[in-house]
N, CA, C and O of each residue as an XYZ file, in Angstrom:
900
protein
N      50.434    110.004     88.654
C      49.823    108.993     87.777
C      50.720    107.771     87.628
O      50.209    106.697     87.947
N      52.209    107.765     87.113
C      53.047    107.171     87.362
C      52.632    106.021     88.280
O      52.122    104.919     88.082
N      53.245    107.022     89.887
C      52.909    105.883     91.119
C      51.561    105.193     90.965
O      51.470    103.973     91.099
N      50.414    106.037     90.657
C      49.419    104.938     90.381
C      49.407    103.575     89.533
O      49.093    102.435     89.873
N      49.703    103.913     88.734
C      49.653    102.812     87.929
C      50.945    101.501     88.281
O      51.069    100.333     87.914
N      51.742    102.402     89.153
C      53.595    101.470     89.476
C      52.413    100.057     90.626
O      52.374     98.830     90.531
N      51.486    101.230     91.785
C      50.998    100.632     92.522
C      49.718     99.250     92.096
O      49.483     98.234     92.749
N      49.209     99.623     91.042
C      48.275     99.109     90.663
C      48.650     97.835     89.858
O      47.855     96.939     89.575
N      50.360     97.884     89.428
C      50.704     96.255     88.643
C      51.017     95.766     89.759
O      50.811     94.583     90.032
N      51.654     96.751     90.704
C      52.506     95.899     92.092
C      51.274     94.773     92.728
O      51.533     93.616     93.058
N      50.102     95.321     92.795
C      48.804     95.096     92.986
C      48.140     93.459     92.162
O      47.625     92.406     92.540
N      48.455     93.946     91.183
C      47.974     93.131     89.972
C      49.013     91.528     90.174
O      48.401     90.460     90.178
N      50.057     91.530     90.278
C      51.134     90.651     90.233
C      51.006     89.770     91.932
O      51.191     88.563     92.089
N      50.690     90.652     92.907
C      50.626     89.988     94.252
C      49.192     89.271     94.095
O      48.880     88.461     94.967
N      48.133     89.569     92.829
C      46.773     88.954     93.633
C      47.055     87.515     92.529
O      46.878     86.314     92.731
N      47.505     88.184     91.461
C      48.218     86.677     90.550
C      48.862     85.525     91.218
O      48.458     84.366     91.322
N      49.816     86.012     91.597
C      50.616     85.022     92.568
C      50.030     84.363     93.712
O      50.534     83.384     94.263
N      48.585     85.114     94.171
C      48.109     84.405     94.919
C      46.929     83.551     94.867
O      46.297     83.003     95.770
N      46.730     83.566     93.208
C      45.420     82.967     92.485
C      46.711     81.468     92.279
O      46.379     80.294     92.437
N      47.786     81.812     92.000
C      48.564     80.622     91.208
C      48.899     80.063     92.853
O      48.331     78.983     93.015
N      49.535     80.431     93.893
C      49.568     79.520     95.170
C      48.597     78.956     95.346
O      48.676     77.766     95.041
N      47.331     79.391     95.852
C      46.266     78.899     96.439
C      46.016     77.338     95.637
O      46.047     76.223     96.157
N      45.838     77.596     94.630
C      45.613     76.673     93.100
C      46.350     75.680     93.631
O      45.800     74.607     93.875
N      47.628     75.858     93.881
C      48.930     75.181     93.973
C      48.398     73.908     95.195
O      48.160     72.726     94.947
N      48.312     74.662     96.637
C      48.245     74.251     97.864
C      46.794     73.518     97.824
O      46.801     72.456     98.447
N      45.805     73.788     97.348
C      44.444     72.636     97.355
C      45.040     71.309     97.605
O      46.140     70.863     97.276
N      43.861     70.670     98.397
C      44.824     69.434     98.659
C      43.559     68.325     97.971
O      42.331     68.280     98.040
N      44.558     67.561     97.344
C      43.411     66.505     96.261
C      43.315     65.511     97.656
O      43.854     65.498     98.762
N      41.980     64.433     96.695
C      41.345     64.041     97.548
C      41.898     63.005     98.176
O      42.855     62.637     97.495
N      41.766     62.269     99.247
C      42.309     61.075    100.022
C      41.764     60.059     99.319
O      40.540     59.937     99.275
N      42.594     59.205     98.684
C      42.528     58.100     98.064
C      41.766     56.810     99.257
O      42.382     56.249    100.164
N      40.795     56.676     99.017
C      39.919     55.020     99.820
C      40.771     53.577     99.757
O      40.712     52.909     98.725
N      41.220     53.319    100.404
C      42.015     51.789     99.848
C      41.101     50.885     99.672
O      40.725     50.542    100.793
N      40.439     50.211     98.718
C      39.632     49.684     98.141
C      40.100     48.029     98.223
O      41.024     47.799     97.444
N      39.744     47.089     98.841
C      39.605     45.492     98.651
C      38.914     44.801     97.354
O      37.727     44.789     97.027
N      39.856     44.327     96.831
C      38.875     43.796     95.341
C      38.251     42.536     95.559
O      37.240     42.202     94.941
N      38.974     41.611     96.661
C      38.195     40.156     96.857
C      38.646     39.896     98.510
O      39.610     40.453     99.036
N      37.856     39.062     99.103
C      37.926     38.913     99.974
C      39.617     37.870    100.357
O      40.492     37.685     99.511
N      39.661     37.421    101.613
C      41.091     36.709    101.520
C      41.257     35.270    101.428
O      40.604     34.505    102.138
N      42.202     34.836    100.485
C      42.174     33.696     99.652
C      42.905     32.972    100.786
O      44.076     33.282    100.567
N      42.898     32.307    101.706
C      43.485     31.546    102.276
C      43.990     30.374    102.114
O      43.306     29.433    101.712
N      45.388     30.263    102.435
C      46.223     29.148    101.727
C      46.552     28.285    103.163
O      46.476     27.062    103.037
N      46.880     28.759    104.402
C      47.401     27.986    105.615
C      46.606     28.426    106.735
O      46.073     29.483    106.395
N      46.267     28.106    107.944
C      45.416     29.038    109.080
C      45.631     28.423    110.204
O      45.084     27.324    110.286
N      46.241     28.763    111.095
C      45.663     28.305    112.476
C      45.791     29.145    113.622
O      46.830     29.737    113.915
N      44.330     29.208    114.504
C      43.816     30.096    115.454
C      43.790     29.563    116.654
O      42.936     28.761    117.032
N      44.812     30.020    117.376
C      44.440     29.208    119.171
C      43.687     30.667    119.655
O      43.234     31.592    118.981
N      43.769     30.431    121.241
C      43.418     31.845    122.193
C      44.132     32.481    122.008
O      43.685     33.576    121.667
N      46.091     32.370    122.069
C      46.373     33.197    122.467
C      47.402     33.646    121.132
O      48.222     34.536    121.356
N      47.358     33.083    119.879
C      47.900     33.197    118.498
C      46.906     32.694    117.551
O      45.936     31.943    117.655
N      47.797     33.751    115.994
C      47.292     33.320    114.639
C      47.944     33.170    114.095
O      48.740     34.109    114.073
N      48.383     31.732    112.964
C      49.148     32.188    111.989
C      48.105     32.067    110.895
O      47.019     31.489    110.938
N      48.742     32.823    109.786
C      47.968     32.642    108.298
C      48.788     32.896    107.472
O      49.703     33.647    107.809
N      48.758     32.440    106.297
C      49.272     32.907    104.637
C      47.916     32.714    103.585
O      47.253     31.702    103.356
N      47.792     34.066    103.063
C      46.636     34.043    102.622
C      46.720     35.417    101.081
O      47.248     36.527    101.154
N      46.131     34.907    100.058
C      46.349     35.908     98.850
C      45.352     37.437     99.438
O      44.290     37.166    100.000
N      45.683     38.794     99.306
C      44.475     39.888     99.590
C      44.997     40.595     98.352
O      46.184     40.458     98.056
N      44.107     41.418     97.532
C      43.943     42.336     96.521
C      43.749     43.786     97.170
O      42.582     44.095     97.413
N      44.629     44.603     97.442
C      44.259     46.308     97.837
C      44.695     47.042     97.143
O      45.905     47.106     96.928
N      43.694     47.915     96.519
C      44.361     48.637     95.318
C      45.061     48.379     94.084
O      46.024     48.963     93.587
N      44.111     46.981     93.522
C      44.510     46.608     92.529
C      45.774     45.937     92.564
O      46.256     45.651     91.468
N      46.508     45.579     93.755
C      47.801     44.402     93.681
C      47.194     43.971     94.773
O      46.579     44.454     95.723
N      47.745     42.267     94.141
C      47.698     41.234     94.827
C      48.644     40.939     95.499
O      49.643     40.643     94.844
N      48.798     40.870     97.276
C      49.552     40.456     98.270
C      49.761     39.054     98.400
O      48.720     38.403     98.310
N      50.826     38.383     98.589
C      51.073     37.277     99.154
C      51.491     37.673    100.462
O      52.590     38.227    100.427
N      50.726     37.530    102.218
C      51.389     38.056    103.272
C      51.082     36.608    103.942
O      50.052     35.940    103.856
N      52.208     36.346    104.589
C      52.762     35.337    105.830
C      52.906     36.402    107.130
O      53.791     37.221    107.381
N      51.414     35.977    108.002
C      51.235     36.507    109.453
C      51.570     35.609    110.503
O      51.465     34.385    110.431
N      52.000     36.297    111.539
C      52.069     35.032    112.992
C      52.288     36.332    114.055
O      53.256     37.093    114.100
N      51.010     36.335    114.936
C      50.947     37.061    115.942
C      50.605     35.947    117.307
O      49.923     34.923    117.352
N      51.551     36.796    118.530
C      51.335     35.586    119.553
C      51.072     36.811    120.525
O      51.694     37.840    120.263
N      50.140     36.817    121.721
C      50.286     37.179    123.217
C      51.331     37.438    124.099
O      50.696     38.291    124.719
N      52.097     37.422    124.509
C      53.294     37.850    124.909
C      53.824     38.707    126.090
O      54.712     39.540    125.904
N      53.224     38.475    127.396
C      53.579     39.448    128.462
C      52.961     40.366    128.326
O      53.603     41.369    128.640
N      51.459     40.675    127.824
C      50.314     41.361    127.574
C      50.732     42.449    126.626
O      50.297     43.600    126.589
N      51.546     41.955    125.952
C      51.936     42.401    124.252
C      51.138     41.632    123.309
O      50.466     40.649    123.619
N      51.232     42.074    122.268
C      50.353     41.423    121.146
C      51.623     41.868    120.014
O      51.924     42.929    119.467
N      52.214     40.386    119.981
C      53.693     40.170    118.871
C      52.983     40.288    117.668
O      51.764     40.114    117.650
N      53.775     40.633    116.422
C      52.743     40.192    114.883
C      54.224     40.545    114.379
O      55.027     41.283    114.950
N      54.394     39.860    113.200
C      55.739     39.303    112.625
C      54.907     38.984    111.251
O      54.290     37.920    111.206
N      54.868     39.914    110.077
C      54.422     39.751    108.811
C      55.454     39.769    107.638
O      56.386     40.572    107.653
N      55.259     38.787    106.522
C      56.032     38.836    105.470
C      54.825     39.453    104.651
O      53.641     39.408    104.982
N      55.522     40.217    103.169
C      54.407     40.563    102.416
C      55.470     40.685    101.217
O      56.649     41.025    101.127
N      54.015     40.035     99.945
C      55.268     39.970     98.288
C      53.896     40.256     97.637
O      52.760     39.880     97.924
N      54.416     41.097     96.604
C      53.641     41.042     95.833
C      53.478     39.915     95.071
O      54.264     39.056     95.472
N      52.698     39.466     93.996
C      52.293     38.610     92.938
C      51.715     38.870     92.094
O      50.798     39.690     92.050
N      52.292     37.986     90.943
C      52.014     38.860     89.738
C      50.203     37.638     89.458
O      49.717     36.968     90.370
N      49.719     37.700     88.258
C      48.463     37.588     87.972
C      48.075     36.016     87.721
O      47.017     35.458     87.430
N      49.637     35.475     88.006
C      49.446     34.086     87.712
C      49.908     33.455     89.266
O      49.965     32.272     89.603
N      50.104     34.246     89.784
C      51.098     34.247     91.448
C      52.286     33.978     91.767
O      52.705     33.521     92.831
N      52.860     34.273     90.803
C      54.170     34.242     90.779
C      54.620     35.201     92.022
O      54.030     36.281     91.982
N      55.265     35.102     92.802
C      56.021     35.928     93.822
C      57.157     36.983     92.863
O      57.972     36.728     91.976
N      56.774     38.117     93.477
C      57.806     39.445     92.764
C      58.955     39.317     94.241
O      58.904     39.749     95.393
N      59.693     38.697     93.654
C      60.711     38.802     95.038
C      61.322     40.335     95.281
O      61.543     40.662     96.446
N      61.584     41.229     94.266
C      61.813     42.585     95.114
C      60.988     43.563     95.273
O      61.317     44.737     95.104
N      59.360     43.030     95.753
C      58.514     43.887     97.009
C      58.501     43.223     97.870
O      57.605     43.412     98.692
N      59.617     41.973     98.137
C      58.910     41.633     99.562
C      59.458     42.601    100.884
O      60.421     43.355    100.741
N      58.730     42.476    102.158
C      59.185     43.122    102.808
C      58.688     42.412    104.115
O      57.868     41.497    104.044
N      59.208     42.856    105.334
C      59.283     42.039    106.387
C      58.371     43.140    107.512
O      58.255     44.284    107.072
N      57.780     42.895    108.794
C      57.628     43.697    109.172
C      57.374     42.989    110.980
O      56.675     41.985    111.124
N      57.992     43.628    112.110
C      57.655     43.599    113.218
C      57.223     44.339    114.275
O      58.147     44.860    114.900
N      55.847     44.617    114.788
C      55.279     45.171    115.689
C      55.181     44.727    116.981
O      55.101     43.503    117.087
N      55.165     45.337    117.951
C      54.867     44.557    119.466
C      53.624     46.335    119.985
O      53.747     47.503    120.355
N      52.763     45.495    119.697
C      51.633     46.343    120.401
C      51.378     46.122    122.016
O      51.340     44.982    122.479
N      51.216     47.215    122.786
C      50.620     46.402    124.419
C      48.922     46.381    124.398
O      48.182     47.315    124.090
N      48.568     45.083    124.804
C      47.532     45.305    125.059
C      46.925     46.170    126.641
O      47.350     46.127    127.796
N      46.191     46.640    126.236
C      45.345     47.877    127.376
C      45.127     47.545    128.612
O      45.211     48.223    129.636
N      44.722     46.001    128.385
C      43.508     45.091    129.312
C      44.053     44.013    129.845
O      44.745     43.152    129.301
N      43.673     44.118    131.035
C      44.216     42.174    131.533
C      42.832     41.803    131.156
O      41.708     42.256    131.370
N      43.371     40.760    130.485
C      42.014     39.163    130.647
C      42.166     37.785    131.306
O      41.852     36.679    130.866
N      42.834     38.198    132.694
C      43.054     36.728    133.184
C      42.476     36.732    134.130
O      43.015     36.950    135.215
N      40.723     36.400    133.931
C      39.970     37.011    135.037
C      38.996     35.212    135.674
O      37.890     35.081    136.197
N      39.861     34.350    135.367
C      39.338     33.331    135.735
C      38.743     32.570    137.095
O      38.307     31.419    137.081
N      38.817     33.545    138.430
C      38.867     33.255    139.452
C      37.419     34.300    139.528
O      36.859     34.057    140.597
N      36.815     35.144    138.902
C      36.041     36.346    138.815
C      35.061     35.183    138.153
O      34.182     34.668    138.844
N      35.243     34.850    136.939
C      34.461     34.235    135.744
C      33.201     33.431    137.192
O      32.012     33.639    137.434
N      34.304     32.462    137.869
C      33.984     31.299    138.567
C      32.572     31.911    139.623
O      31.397     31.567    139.748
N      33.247     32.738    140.106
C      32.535     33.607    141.373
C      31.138     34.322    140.605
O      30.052     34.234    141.178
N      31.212     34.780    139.745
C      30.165     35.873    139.007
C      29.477     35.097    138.491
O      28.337     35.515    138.692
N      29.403     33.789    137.676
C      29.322     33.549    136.440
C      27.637     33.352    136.281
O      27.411     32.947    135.141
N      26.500     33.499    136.998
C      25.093     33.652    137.336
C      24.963     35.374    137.097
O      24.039     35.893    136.471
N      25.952     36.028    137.657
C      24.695     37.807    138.044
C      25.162     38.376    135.554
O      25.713     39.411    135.179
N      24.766     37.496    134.848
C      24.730     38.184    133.837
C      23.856     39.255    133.350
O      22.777     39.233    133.942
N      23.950     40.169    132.488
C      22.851     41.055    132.576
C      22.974     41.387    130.828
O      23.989     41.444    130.134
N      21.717     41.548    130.498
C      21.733     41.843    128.712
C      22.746     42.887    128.757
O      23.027     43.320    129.874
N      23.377     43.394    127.687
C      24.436     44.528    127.242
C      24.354     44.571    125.822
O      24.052     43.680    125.028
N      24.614     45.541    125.672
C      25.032     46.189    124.495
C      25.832     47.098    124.410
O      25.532     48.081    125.089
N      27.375     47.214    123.444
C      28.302     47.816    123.405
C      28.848     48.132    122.475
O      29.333     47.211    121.818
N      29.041     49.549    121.962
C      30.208     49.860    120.758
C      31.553     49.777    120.891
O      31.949     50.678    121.630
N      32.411     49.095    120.502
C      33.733     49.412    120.878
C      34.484     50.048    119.895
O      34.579     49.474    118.811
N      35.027     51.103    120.055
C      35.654     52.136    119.239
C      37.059     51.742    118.843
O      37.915     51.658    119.723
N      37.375     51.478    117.497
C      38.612     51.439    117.056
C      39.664     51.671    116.090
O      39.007     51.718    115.051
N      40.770     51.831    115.787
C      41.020     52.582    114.897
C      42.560     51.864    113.806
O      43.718     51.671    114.176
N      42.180     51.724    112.989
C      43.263     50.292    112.379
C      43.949     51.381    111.631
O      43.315     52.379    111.288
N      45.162     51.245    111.374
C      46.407     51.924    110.129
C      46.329     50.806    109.079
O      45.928     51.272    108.013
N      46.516     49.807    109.034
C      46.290     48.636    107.938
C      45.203     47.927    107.720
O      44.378     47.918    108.633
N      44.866     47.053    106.318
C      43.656     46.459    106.308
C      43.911     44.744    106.550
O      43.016     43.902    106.619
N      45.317     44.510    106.649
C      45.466     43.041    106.876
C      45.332     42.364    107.964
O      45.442     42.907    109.063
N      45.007     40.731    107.776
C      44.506     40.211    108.629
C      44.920     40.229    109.881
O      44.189     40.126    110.865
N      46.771     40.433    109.879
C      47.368     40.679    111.173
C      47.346     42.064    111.819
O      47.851     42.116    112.941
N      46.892     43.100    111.350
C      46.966     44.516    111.823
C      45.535     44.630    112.198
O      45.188     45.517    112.977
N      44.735     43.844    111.728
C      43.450     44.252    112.396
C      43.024     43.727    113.825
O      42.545     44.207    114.852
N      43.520     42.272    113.279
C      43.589     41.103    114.378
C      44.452     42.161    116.268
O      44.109     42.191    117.450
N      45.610     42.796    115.446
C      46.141     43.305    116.747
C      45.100     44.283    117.566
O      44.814     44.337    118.763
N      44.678     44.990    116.488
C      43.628     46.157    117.014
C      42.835     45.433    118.070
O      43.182     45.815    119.188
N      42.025     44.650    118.095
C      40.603     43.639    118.361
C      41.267     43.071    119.744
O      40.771     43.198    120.864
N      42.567     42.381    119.404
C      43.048     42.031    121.151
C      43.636     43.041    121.773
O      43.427     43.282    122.962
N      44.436     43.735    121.017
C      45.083     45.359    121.947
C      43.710     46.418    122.867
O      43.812     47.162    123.843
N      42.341     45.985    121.896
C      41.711     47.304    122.149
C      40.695     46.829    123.148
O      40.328     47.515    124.102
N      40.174     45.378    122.825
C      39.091     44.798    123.372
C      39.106     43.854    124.139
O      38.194     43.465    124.869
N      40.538     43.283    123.963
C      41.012     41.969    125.082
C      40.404     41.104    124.668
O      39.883     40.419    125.548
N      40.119     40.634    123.122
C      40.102     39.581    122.792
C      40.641     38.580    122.642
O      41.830     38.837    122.452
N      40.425     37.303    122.607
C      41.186     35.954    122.328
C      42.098     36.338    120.968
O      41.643     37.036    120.062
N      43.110     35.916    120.965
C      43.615     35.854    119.506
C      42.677     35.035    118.831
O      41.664     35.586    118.401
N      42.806     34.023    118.689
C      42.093     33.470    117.562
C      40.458     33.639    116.896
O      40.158     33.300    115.751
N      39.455     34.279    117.967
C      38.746     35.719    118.315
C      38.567     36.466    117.132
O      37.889     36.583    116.111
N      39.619     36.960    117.853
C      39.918     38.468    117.278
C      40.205     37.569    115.602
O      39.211     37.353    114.910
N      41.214     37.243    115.238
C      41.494     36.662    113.723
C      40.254     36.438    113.011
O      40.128     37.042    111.946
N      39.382     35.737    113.369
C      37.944     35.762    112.584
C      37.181     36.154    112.564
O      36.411     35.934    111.629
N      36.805     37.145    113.743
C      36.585     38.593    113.397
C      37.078     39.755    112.237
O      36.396     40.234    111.331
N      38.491     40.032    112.586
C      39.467     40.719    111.100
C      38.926     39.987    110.041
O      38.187     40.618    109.285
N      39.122     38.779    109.801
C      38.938     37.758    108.337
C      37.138     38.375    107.684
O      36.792     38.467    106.506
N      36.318     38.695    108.921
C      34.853     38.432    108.688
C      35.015     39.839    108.188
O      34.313     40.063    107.201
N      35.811     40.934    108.634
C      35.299     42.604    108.330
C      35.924     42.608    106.947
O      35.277     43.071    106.008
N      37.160     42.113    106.765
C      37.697     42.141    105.541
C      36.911     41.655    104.294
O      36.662     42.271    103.258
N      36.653     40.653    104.584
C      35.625     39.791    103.160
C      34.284     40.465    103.467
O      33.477     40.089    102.616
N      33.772     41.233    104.261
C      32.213     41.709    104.427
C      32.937     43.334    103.257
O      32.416     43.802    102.245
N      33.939     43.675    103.800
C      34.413     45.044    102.759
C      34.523     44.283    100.820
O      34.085     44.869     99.830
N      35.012     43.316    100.821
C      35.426     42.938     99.705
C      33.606     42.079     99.161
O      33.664     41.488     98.082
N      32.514     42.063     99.721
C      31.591     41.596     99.266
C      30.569     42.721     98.975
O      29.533     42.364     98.413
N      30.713     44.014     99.276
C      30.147     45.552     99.747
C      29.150     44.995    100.091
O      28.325     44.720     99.220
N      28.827     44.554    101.822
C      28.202     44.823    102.611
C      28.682     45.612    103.653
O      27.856     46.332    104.214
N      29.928     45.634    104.063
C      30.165     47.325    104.442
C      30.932     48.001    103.501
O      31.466     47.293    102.648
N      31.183     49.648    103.431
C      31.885     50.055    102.822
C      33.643     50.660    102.427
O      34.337     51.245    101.595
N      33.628     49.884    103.929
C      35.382     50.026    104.640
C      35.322     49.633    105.817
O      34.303     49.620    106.507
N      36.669     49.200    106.217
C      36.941     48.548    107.773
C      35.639     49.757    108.631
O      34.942     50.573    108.026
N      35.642     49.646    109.310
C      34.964     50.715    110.000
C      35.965     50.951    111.259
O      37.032     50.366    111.448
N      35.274     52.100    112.201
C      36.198     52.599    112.977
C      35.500     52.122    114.435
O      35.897     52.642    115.478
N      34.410     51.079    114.449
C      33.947     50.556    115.381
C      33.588     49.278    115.281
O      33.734     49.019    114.086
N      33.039     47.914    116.070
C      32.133     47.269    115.758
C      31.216     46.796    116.969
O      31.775     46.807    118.066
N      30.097     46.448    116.935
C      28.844     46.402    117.566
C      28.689     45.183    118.600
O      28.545     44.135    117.971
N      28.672     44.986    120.040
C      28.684     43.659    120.678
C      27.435     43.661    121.207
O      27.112     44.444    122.100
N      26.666     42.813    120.712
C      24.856     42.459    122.104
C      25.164     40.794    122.841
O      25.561     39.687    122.477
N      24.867     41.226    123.620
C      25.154     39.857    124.024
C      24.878     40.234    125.785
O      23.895     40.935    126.024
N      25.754     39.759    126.986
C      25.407     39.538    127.814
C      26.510     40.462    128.823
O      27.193     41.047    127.981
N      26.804     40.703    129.612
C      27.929     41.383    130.645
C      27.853     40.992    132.206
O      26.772     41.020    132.794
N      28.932     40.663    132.785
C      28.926     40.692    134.298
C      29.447     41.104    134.656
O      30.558     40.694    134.322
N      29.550     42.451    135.806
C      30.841     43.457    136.299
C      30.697     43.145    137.905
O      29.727     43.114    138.662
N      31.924     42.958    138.057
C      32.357     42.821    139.621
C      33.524     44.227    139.909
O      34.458     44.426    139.133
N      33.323     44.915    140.870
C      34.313     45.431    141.260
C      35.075     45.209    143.077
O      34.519     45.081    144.167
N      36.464     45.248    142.698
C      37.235     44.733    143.810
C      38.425     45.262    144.038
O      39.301     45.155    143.180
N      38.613     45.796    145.006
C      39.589     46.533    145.573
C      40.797     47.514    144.176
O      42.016     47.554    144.006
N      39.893     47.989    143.642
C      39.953     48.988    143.010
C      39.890     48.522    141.792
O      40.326     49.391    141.037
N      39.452     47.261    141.020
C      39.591     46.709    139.953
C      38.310     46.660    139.725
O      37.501     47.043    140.570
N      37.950     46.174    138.529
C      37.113     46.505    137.641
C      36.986     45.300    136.448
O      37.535     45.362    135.348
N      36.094     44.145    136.951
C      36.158     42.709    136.562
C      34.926     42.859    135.686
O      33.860     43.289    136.127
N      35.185     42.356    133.977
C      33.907     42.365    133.606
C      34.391     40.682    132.270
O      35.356     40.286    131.616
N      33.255     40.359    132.502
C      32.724     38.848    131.627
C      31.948     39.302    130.538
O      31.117     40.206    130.625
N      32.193     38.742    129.622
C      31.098     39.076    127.755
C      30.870     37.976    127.679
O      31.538     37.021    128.077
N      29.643     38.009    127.022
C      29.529     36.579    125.998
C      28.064     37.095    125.354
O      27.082     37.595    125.902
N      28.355     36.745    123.902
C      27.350     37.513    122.950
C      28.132     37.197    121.791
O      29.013     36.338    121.745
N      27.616     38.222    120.512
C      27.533     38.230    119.376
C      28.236     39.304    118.216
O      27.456     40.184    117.850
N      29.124     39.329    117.814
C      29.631     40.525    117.667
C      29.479     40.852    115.727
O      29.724     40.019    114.854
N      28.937     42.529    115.474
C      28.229     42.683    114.087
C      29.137     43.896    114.009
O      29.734     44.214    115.038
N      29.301     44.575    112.953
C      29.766     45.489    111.908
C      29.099     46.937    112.767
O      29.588     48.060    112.892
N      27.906     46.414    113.229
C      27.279     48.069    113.462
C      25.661     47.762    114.252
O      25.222     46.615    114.333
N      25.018     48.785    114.710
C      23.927     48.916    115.581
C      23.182     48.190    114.679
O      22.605     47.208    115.145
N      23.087     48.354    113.848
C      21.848     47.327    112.597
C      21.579     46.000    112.817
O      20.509     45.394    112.875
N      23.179     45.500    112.975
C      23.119     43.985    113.339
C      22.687     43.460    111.905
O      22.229     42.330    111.734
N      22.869     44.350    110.932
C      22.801     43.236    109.644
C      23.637     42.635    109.505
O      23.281     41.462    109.395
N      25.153     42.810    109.403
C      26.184     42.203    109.079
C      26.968     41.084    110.562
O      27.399     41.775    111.485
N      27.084     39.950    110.701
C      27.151     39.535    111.619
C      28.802     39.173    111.058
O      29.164     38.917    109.910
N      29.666     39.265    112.391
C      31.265     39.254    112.585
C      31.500     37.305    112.944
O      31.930     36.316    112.351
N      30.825     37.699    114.444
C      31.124     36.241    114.762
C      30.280     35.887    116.066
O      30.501     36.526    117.095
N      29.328     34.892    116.043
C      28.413     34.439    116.707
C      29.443     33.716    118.374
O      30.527     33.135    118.331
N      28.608     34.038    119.645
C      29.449     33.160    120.239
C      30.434     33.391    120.825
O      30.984     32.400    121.306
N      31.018     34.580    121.029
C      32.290     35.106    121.490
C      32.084     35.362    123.169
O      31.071     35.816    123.699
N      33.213     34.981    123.777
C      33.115     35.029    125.326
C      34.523     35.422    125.796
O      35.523     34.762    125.517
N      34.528     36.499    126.500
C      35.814     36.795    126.963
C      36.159     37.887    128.360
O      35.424     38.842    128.609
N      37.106     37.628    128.994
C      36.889     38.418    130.239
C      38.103     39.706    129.789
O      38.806     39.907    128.800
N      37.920     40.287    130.889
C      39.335     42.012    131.232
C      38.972     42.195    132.288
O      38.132     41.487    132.843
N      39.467     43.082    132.743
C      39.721     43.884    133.648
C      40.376     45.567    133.352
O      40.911     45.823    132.274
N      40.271     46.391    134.217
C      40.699     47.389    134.429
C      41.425     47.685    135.784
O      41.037     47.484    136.935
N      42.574     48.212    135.319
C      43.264     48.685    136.939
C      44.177     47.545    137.502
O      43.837     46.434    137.095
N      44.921     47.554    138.081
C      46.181     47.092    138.042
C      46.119     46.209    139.231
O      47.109     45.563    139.572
């Protein structure tokens, strides 16, 4: 009787301990990074193959002051960001600022100008999702995604990022998304093992085509070396 009962707390104490772990290890929920206003732009300028900007963004209830400048670079995509917080009147909090440098490669050649010339008649309607996947919501981390992923123009790609950001901060979408939607036109040439293609179209948030990015976009790549 003894051992019974020795066995039955031994019992009692292991299923405790494993009501109080389990409890323990649940994992709470993933916090949404939420945009409160779209981006307040203070400086801007967009060529093909760079962006700079300084512009106010709200994520998660603080307000950023970030200084971007991303350039093209030996089919790198440079981005060189300052970021400060500010307080409610904009005062700069000088100890959050922080500095930050990335060199992304882009995937794609787009120096398909000798293709453009030759093709530029066999166009054909298209439609395309391009799949992508951002770690940040700022204008320069998105901007990299868009030329790293899609071989966009820099300056492109920048008002594109600017358009998804303020479409999140207006809730017509409900977060960056992990794609966005191109209709428009395509020409593919292939040549000695390459893989030449021309866009020009319209680029939206999603298959709906409610939310429009940026009207007008034209740009070449390639595949294969």
């Amino acid at each position: 009787m003894k051992k019974i009962k020795k066995i039955m707390s031994m019992v009692l104490v292991i299923a405790t301990l494993f009501t109080t772990f389990s409890q323990t290890v649940q994992a709470s929920p993933v916090k949404m990074n939420t945009i409160s206003n779209g981006i307040e732009m203070v400086e801007k300028n967009f060529t093909e193959t760079s962006i700079y900007a300084k512009y106010y963004l709200t994520v998660n209830g603080k307000t950023m002051l970030y200084t971007e400048y991303g350039e093209i670079e030996n089919n790198n995509f440079v981005l060189d960001t300052t970021s400060v917080e500010v307080d409610k009147d904009k005062k700069e909090i000088s100890s959050t600022e922080q500095t930050e440098h990335v060199v992304t490669p882009i995937l794609l050649y787009n120096n398909t100008e000798s293709f453009i010339s030759l093709y530029a008649y066999n166009y054909k309607a298209h439609t395309e999702t391009f799949n992508l996947k951002f770690d940040k919501w700022t204008l320069g981390a998105v901007t990299t995604v868009l030329v790293a992923t899609i071989g966009l123009a820099a300056g492109d790609a920048g008002v594109i990022a600017g358009a998804l950001i303020d479409s999140v901060a207006d809730g017509l979408i409900p977060n960056i998304p992990d794609s966005i939607y191109f209709d428009g036109e395509r020409c593919v040439s292939h040549s000695s093992g390459k893989i030449y293609y021309r866009y020009r179209g319209d680029f939206y948030s999603d298959s709906s085509e409610k939310v429009l990015l940026k009207k007008n976009v034209s740009w070449s790549r390639r595949w294969g070396h």
